[in-house]
N, C-alpha and C positions, 0 to 999 in steps of 0.2 A: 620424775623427780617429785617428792612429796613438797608441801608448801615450806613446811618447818625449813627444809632443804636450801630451799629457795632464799629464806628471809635471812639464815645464817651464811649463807653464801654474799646475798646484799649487805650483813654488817662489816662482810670483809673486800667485795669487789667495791665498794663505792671510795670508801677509803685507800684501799689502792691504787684508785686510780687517779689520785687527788696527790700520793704518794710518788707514782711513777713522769708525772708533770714537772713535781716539782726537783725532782732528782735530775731527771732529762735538764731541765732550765737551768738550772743551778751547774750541771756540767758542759755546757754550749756555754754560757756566761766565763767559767773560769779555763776553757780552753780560747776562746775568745779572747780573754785577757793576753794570752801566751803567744798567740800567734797576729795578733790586731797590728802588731807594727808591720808585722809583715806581708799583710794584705794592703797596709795600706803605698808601702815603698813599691811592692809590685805593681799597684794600681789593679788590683784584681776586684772585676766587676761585683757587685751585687748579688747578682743572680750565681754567681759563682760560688761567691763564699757561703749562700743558701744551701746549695747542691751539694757543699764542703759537709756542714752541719749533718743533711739527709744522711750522707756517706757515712759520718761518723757515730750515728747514732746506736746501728748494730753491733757496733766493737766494743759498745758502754753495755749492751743489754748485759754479761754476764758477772756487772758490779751490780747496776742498778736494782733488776729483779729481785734480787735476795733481800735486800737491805728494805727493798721497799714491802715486799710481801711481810719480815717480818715485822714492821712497825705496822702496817694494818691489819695484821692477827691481834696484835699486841691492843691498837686499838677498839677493833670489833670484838674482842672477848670481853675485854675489860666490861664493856659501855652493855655489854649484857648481864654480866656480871655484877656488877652495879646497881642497874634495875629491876637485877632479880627476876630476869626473865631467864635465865640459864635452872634457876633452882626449880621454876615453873614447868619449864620440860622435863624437867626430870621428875618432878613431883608429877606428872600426867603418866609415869609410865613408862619413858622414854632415857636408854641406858644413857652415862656421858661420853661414853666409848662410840656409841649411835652417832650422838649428835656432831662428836668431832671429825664424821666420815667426811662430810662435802668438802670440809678445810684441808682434811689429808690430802685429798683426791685431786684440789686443785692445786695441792704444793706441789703432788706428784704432774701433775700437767705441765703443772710452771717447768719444771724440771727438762720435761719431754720438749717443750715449745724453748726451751734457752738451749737446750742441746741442738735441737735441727737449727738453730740459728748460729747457734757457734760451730757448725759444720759448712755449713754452708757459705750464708750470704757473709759474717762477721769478717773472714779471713780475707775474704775480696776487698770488701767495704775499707779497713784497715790499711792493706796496702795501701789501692786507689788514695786514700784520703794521706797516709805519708808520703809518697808519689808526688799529690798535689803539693803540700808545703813547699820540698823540699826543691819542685820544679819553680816554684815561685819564688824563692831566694836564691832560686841560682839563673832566675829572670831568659828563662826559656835555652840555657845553654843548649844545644846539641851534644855534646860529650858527654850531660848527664846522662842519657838515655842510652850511652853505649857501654857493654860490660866487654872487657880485653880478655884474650888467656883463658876462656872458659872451657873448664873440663864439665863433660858429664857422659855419664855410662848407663845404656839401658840394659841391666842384668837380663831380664828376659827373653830379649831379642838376639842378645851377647852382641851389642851394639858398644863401641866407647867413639866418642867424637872427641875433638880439642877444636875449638871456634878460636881464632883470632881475633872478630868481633861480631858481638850482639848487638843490636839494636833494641832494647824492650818494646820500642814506639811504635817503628815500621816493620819489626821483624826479619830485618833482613841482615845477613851475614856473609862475613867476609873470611878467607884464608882458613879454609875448611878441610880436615881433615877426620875421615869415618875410618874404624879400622871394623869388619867383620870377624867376628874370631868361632871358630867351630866348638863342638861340644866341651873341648878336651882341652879348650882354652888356647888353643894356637892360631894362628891371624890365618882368615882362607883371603879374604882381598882389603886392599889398600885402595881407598878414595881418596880424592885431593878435587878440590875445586875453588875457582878467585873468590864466585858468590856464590849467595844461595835468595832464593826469594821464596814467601807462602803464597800460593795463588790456589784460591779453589778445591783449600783443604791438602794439598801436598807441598812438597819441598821442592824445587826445580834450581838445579844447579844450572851454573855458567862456567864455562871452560873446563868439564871434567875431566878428569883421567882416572880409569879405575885397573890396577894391577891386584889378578890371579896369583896366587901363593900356594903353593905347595906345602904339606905339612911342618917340612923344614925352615917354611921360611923365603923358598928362594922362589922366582917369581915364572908362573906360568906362561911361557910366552909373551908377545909385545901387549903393551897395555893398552887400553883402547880410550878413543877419546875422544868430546862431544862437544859442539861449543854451545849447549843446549841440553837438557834432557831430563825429564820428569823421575824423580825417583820414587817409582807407586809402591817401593820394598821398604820404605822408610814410613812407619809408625811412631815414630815423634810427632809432635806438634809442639809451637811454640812453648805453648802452656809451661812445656815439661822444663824447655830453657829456663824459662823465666822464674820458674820455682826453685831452681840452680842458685838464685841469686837473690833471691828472697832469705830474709831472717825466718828461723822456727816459728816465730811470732806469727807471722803470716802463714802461713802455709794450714792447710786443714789437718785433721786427724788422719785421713785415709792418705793424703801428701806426705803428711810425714811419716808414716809407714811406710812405703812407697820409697822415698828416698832412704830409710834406714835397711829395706829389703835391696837396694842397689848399692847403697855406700860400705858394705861389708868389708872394705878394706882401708875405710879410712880409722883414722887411731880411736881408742877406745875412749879417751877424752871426747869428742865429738860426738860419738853415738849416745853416750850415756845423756850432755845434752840434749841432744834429740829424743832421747827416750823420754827424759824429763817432759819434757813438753809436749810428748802426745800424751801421756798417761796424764797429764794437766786439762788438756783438754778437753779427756773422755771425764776428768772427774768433777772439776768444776759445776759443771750443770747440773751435779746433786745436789749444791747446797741451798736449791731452792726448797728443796724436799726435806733437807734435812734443818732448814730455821724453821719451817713448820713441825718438825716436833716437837720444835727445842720453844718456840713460841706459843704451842698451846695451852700446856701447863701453866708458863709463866703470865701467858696472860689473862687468864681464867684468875690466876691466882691476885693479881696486879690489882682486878675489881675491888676484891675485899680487903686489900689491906694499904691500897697507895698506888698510886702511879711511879712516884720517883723509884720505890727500887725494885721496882718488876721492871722497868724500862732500863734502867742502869744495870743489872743482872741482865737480861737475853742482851744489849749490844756489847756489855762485856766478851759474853761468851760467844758474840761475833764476829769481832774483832780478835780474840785471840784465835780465832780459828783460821783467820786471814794471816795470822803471825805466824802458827803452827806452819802454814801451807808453804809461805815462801821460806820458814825456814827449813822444813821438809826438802824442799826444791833444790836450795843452796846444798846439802845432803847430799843429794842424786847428781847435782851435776859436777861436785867435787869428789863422786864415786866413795861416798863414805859411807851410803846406805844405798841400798839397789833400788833404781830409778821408782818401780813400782810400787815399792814400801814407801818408800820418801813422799809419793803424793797423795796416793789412797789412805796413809795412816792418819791424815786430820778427820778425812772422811770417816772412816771406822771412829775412833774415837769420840768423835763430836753424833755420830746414829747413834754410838749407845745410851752416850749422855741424853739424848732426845728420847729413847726409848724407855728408858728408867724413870723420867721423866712424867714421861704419859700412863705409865704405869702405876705411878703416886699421886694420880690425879683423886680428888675427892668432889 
């Protein structure tokens, strides 16, 4: 990396990171406010509501980064801009196209680094920290932690269960019913058992009965039955329950694929949902990439002629981009526009504006 590299990189990571402090604070502050009574009626410890904070800080990165990377472009151009060190590298030789590579490069990063996080660890962190609230105003219930009547279907195994009860907490389940069904879609056996436990990475039922089925329907011989017995043909794991019962919100991009590749039969209101919110997911984490172009321009420009409306322009055209997005979303999930146009079209729209943009750079 050349020096020049280096230093236009320092006018924008120092600020940044001065940026991403105060955003983080500012958001623990006013979720804080929201949830403080009810730390405090729980009586939930210290060290708790710390570990709350930690949790919740991944579920923020994909407001935070944007907002913050654009205001220290905005600032680091400017303040070069300004002292006439921007006109200096260029007067040396050095195109402006050159010099806005390290900024491109780390929007483009920013981008890559907010996506693996909002694949990831966000979607966990998220739940766990709604989880927590919700078990803290309901001051340790047991019934919270049980979900009744749960259907779920693993298409690739041609697996369907109906659970009577879930446990989210201990994983353990009650009044269990697996139907296997063959190629062709006709049931080959009928499982039924009281419980179920995870031990050691499987499922072990208690009190099974499993009846053989004939293509018809009508039932193979006597059905056999265990008051015990590991089921090592069952490729569930809890995970898959518990994502059953999870909001879209939670669930990751490859989940919610996942469940849309099994849920094939549920009504086309609810898929289009779900579409909505994976294609949110996968697109969001561009718009780190995409306020750096729409930021370098404007703040290149902002040196020479004023701070107020280089800064009043790029968060204008940031915020409606935010507007654009959810009202794209509200689009797709009320099937008025196809899920994938409805949240990629801010994205399209707002790159070109950014690309036109850098292109009218002088």
């Amino acid at each position: 990396m050349k020096l020049i590299d280096k230093y236009l990189l320092a006018n924008v990571l120092v600020p940044l990171g001065y940026c991403l402090a105060a955003f983080l604070m500012i958001f623990v502050i006013f979720d804080l406010f929201s949830h403080l009574s009810d730390f405090i009626e729980a009586g939930t410890p210290l060290s708790a509501v710390f570990r709350f904070y930690l949790y919740l800080l991944p579920s923020a990165v994909i407001f935070i980064v944007p907002i913050s990377l654009l205001l220290a472009i905005l600032y680091g151009l400017s303040q070069l801009t300004r002292n006439n060190e921007l006109t200096a590298m260029r007067a040396s030789g050095v195109s402006l196209y050159r010099l806005m590579v390290p900024v491109i490069t780390l929007g483009l990063l920013a981008s890559i680094a907010v996506a693996v996080i909002n694949e990831t660890i966000a979607p966990w962190s998220a739940y766990w920290t709604n989880q927590f609230v919700r078990a803290e105003t309901h001051d340790g219930e047991i019934d919270f932690y049980v979900n009744t009547d749960l259907p779920f279907r693993n298409a690739e195994e041609q697996r369907v269960w109906m659970i009577g009860e879930f446990n989210r907490q201990t994983f353990e389940m009650k009044r269990i019913e697996v139907i296997q069904q063959r190629e062709d879609g006709s049931d080959a056996a009928r499982i039924r058992a009281r419980s179920a436990r995870w031990l050691d990475g499987k499922w072990w039922f208690v009190e099974v009965t499993t009846q053989q089925l004939d293509e018809q329907g009508y039932p193979l011989g006597p059905p056999r039955t265990d008051s015990r017995r590991e089921m090592v043909e069952f490729t569930e794991t809890p995970r898959d329950f518990i994502n059953v019962t999870k909001d879209p919100e939670f669930l990751s991009s490859r989940e919610l694929l996942e469940f849309i590749h099994a849920h094939q039969h549920v009504s086309r209101d609810t898929l289009a949902r779900h579409e909505v919110d994976l294609h949110y997911r996968l697109a969001m984490p561009w718009t780190c990439f995409i306020v750096t172009l729409l930021g370098l321009p404007i703040g290149a420009h902002t040196g020479r002629k004023g701070a107020f409306r280089g800064v009043a322009l790029a968060l204008g055209l940031f915020f409606s981009f935010y507007v654009l997005i959810n009202f794209g979303m509200a689009l797709g999930k009320n099937q008025t526009m196809e899920p994938w146009l409805a949240v990629w079209l801010p994205n399209m729209i707002f790159l070109t504006i950014g690309i036109v943009f850098v292109q009218r750079m002088r």
